[in-house]
Structure formats: C-alpha cells, structure tokens
C-alpha positions as CSV (number, residue, x, y, z in Angstrom):
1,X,-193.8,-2.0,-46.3
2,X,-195.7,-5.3,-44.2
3,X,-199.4,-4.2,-43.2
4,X,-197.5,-4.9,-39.1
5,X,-195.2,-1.8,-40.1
6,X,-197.8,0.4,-42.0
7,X,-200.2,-0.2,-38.8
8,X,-197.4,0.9,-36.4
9,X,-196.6,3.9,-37.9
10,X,-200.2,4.8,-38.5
11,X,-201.1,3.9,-34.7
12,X,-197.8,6.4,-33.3
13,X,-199.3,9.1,-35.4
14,X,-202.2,8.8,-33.1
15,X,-200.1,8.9,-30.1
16,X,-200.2,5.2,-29.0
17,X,-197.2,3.3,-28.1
18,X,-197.0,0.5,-30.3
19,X,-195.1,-3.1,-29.7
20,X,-194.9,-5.6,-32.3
21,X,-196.1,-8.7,-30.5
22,X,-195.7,-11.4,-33.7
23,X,-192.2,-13.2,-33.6
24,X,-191.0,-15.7,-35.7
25,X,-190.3,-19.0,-34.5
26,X,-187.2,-20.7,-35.8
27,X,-187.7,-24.0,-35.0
28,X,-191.2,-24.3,-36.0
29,X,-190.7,-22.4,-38.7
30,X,-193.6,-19.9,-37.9
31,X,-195.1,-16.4,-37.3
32,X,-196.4,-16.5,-33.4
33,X,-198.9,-13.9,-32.2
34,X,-199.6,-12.8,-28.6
35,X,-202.8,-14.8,-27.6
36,X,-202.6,-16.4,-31.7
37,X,-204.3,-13.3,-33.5
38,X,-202.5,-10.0,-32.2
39,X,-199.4,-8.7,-34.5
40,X,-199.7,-5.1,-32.3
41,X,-200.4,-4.4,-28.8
42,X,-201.3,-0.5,-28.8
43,X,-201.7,1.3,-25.4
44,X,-202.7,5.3,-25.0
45,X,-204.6,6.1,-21.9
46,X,-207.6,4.3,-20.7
47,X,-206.9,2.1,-24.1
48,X,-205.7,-0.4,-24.8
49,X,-205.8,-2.4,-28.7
50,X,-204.6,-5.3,-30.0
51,X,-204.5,-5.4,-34.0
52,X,-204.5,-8.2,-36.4
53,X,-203.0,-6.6,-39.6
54,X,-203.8,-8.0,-42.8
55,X,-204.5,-7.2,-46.8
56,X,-207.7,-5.5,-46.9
57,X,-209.0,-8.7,-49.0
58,X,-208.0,-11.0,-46.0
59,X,-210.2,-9.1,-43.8
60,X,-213.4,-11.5,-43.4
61,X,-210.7,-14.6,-42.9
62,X,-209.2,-12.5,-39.8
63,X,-212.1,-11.6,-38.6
64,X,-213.3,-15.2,-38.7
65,X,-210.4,-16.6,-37.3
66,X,-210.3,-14.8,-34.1
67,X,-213.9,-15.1,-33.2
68,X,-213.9,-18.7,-33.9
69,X,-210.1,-18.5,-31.6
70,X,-210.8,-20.3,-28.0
71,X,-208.7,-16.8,-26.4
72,X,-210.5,-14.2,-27.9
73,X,-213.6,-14.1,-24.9
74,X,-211.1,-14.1,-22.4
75,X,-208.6,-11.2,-24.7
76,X,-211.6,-9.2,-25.0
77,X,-213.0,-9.3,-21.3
78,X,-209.8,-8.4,-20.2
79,X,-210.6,-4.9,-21.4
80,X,-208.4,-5.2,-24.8
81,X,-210.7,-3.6,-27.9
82,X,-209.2,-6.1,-30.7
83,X,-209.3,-4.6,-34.1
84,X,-208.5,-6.0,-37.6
85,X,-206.4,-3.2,-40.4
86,X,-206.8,-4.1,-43.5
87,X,-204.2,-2.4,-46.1
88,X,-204.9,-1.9,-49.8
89,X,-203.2,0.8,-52.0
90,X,-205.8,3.3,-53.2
91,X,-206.0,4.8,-56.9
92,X,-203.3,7.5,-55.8
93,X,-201.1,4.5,-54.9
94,X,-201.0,5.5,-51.2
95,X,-201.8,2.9,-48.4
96,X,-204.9,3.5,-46.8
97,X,-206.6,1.1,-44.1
98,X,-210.1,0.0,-43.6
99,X,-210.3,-0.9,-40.2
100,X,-212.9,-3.7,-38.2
101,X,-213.4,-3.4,-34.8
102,X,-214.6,-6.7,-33.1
C-alpha cells in the first residue's frame, strides 16, 4: 500500500474526509500536487490539513522542500495546518507513521 493510501485510511479513522489531491500528468509524465507539496487535503470541523506523505526516511527532504516552496506562506495563512506522514514498517511489520507538523 502507497504512503497517499496508508495516510487516507489512517486520516478517515479519525473522522476526516479525505481527497487525494496528487494526479498524474500524462503528458508530462508527472505526479502533480495541489499547491506542488499536498498529496491529501483532510477537512473535519474547524480543520482543515493538507499532507505530504512520504517514507519515513524522506521526511527532512519534504519538509525542506515545502518550506523552501514559493506557496507554502500563502497555503499556510490561508488557515491550512500542512503536515508531512512519514511511513516505515515497525519490528511487528505493521505500518506506523511518524508525523511533522509545519
């Protein structure tokens, strides 16, 4: 399962609603995220998130990437808490997630 799929299921069980806001573009032959760094858009009352999902050993890179990103000011005084999930499989072999809020 893609750390985008693991992160959606993980955010329902919360109670958010979840959209998957990456799409694949054809002609470029590219992933596109909303705003260039959100995979998820997450919305519960009085919340809302956009996630960057990742390998937990790509976590720093994210995390670089969107505060170095020209959008991620304007994404995060719009009221959007942007957070990075990082997946790794534990010593049970069950997914677990270290999350990084921004």
């Amino acid at each position: 399962m893609s750390p985008t799929q693991l992160s959606k299921r993980e955010l329902e069980k919360q109670g958010y609603l979840v959209e998957i806001t990456e799409r694949w573009n054809a002609f470029a032959r590219k992933r596109k995220d909303l705003f260039d760094f959100i995979d998820l858009l997450a919305i519960k009352e009085n919340e809302i998130l956009g996630i960057q999902t990742t390998s937990a050993s790509n976590i720093s890179a994210r995390v670089n990437k969107i505060l170095e990103h020209e959008n991620f000011k304007l994404v995060q005084a719009s009221g959007i808490k942007v957070v990075v999930h990082g997946w790794k499989k534990n010593n049970s072999n069950r997914w677990e997630v270290k999350i990084k809020e921004m």
